[in-house]
C-alpha positions as CSV (number, residue, x, y, z in Angstrom):
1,X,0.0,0.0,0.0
2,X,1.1,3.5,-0.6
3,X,2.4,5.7,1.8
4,X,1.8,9.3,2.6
5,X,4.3,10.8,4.9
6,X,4.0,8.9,8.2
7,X,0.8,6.9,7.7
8,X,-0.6,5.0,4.9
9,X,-3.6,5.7,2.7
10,X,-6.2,3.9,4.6
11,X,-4.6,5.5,8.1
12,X,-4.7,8.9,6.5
13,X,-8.4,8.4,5.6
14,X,-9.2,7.1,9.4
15,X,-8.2,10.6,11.0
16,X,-10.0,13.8,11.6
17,X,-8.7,17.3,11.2
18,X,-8.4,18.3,14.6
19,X,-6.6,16.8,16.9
20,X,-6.8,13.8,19.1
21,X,-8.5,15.0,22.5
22,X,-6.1,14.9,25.1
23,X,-4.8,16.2,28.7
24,X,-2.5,18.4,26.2
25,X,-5.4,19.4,24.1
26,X,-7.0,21.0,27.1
27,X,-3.6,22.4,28.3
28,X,-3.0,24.1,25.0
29,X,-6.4,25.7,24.7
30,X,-6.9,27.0,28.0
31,X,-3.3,29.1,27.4
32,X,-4.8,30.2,23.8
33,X,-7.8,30.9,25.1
34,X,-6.0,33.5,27.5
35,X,-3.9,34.8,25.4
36,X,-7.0,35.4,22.9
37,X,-7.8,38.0,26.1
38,X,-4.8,39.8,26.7
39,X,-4.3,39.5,23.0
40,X,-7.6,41.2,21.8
41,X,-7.5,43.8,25.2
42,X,-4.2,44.6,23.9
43,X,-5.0,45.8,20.3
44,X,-8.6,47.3,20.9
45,X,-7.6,48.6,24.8
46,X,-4.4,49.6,24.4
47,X,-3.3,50.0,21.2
48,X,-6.5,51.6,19.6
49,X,-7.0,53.0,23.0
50,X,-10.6,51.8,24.0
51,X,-9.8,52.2,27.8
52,X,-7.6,55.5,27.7
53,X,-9.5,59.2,27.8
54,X,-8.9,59.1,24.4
55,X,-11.4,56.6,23.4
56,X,-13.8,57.4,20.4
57,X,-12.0,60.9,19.6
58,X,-10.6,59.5,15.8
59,X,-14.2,58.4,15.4
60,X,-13.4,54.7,15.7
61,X,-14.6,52.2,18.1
62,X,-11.4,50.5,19.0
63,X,-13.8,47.0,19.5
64,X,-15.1,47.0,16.1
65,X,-12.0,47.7,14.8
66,X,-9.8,44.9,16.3
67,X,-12.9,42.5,15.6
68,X,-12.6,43.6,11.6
69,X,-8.7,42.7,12.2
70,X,-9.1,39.6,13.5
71,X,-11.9,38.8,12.2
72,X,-10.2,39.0,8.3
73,X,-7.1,36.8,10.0
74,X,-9.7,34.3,11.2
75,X,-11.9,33.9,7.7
76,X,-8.5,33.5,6.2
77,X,-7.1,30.9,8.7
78,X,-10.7,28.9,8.5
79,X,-10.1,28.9,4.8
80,X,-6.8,27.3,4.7
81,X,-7.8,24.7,7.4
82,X,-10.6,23.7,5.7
83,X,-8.6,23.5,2.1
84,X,-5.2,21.6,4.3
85,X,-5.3,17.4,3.6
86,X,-4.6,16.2,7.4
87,X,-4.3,18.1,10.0
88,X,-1.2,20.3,10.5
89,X,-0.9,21.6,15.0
90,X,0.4,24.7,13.9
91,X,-2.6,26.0,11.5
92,X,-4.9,24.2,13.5
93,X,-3.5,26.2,17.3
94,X,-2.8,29.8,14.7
95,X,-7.1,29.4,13.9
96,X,-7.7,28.2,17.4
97,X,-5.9,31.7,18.7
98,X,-7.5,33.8,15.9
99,X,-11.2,32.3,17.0
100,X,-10.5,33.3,20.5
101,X,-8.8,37.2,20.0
102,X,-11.7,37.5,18.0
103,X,-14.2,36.6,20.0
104,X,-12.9,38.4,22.7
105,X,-13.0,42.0,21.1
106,X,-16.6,41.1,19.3
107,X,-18.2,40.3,23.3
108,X,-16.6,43.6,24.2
109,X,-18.6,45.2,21.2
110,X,-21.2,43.8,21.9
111,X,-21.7,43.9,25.9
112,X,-20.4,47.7,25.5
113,X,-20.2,50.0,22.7
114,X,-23.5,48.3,21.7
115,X,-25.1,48.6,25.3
116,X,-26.4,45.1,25.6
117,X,-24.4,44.3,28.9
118,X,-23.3,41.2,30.1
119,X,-26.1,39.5,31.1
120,X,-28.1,40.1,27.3
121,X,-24.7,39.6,25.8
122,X,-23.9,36.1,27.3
123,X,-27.8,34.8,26.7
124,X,-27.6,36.4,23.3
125,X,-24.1,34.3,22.4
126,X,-25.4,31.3,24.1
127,X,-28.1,30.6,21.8
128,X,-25.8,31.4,18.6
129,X,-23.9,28.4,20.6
130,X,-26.9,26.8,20.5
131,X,-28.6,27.3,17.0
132,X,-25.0,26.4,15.5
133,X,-24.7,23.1,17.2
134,X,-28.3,22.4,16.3
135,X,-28.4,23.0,12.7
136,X,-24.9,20.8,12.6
137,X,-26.8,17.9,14.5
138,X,-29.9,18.2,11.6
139,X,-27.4,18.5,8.8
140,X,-24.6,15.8,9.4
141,X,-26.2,14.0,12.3
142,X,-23.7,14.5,15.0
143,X,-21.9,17.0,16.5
144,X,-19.1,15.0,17.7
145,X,-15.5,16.2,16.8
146,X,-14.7,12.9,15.8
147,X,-16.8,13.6,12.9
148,X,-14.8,16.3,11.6
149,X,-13.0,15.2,8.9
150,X,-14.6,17.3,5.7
151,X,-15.4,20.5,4.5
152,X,-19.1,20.7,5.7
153,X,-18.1,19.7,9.6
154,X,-15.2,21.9,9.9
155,X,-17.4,25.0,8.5
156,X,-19.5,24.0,11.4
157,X,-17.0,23.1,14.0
158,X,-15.0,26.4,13.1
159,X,-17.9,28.4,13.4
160,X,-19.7,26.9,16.7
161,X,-16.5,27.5,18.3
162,X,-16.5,31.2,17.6
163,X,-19.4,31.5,19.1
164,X,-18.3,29.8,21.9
165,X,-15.0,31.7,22.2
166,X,-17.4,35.1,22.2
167,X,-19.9,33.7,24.4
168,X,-17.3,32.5,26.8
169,X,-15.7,36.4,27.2
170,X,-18.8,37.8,27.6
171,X,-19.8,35.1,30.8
172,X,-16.2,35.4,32.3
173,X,-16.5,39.5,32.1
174,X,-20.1,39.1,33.8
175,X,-19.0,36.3,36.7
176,X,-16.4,38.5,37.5
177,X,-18.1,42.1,37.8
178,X,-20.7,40.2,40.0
179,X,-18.7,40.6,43.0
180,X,-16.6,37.6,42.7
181,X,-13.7,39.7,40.9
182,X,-10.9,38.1,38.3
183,X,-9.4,35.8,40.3
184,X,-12.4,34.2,42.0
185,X,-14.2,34.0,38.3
186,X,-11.3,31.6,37.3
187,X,-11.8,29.9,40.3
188,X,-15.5,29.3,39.9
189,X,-15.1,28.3,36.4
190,X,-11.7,26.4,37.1
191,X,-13.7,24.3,39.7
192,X,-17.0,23.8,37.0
193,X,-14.2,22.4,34.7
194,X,-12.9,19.8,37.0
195,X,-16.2,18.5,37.7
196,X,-16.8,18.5,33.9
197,X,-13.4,16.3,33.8
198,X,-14.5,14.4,36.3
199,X,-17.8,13.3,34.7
200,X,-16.2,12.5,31.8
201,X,-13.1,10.2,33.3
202,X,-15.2,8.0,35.4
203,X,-17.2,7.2,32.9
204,X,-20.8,8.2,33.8
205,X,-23.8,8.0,31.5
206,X,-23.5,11.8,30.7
207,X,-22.7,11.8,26.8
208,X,-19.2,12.8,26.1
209,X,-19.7,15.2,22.9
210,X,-22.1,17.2,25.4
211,X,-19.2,17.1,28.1
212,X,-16.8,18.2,25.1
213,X,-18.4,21.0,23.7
214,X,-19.5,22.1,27.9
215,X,-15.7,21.6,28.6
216,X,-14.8,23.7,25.4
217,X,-17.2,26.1,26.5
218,X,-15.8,26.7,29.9
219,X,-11.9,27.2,28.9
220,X,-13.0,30.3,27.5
221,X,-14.1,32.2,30.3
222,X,-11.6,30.7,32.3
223,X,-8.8,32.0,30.0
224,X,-10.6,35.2,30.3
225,X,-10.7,36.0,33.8
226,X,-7.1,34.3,34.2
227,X,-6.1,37.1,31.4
228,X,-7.9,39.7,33.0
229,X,-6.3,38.8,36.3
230,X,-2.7,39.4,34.5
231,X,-3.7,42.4,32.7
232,X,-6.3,44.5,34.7
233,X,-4.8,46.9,37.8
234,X,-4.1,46.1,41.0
235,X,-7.2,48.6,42.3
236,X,-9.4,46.4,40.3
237,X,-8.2,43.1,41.4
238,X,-5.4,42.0,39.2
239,X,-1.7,42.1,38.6
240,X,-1.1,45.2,36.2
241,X,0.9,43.2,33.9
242,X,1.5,45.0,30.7
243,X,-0.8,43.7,27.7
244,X,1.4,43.2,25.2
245,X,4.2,41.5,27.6
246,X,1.3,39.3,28.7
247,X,0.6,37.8,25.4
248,X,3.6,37.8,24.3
249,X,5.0,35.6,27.5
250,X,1.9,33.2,26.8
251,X,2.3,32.8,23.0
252,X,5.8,31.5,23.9
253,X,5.0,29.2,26.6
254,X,2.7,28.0,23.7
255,X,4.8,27.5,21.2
256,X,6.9,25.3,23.1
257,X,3.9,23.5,24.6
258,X,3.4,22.1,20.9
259,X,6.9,21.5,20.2
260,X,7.0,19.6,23.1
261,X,3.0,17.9,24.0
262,X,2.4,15.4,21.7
263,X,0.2,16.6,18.3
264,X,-1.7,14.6,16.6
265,X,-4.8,14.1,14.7
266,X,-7.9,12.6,16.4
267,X,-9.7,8.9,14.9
268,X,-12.2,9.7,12.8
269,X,-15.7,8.0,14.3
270,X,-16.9,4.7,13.5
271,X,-19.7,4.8,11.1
């Protein structure tokens, strides 16, 4: 039989495009997932100064604009996923990042320059979560990411986890304004993640593409109160690191993470 690369033919045509589901996996995306915060807070906050006395004086809303930025860098990263023949770590982490930056400054636009809040904001992204996931389930028949291994399921993976990287920054930015404050956000959803871990390792009857997708759900606002907790002042609970040294720190703790954590593609499901 032919070989391609490291597997043959039939192996090639057993894997998915996303990668195999593992302690690493989970590792990896919580880190993107708060660098997608301090990434996003640093080029619509700081950058295009949405937090400084200056905000709104060139006429531009410093959200909108660094969604539109990442945005473009996410439509373009989805694209060559979905045309890529296997799965490549690398692409796959780079869209990952993109999905989360942008979801991050698209919540903010949202929850403020458009006045829904947090609470309107988090119900309003949750049912995108929702509809997504739905209409994947009626077209393909299963929203497991073990599936994922054409066109049609990435288009709705990809876009499911948008909304779930936005809906995720909006919930973390509402725990945490509630009272319990950065640090005690991560711990409440830190906490909710175990449990979800828990559920799924000892095997209980819960089904484990709804523990996935709740898992997935709950990096996200984890990674966002963890970056706000780096990022935000001291007199509003966190540690005042600078932004841009933030994410910079994290993208390199990254990067080795997938040199070093195993990567590679998940088994394509049975049937």
């Amino acid at each position: 039989m032919k070989e391609i690369g490291p597997v043959t033919e039939r192996e090639e045509q057993l894997l998915t495009k996303v990668p195999a589901i593992t302690l690493g996996f989970w590792i990896i995306k919580i880190l993107a997932t708060t660098l997608g915060e301090t990434g996003g807070d640093t080029v619509s906050m700081s950058w295009l100064g949405e937090t400084t006395s200056e905000a709104g004086q060139s006429g531009l809303n410093g959200y909108l604009v660094g969604t539109i930025i990442f945005g473009v860098l996410l439509v373009g990263l989805v694209w060559a996923q979905i045309r890529a023949r296997k799965f490549n770590a690398w692409l796959y982490w780079a869209t990952i990042i993109a999905s989360t930056t942008a979801g991050t400054t698209l919540a903010d636009f949202a929850t403020r320059s458009l006045g829904i809040g947090y609470p309107g904001g988090s119900l309003l992204l949750l049912s995108c979560v929702l509809i997504s996931l739905f209409a994947w389930y009626r077209t393909l028949g299963s929203v497991s990411v073990n599936t994922v291994v054409s066109p049609r399921e990435e288009l709705f993976y990809w876009v499911t986890i948008t909304f779930s990287q936005t809906l995720g920054t909006a919930l973390g930015d509402w725990v945490a304004d509630a009272g319990l404050g950065y640090s005690g956000g991560a711990l409440v959803f830190g906490a909710a993640l175990l449990i979800v871990a828990g559920l799924y390792y000892f095997r209980t009857a819960v089904s484990h593409v709804f523990l996935f997708w709740l898992a997935f759900i709950l990096t996200r606002p984890l990674g966002a109160t963890v970056g706000d907790f780096f990022d935000k002042p001291v007199a509003k609970g966190g540690l005042d690191i600078s932004r841009p040294l933030a994410s910079a720190i994290l993208a390199v703790i990254i990067i080795a993470l997938i040199l070093v954590l195993p990567q590679r593609a998940g088994r394509k499901a049975a049937g």
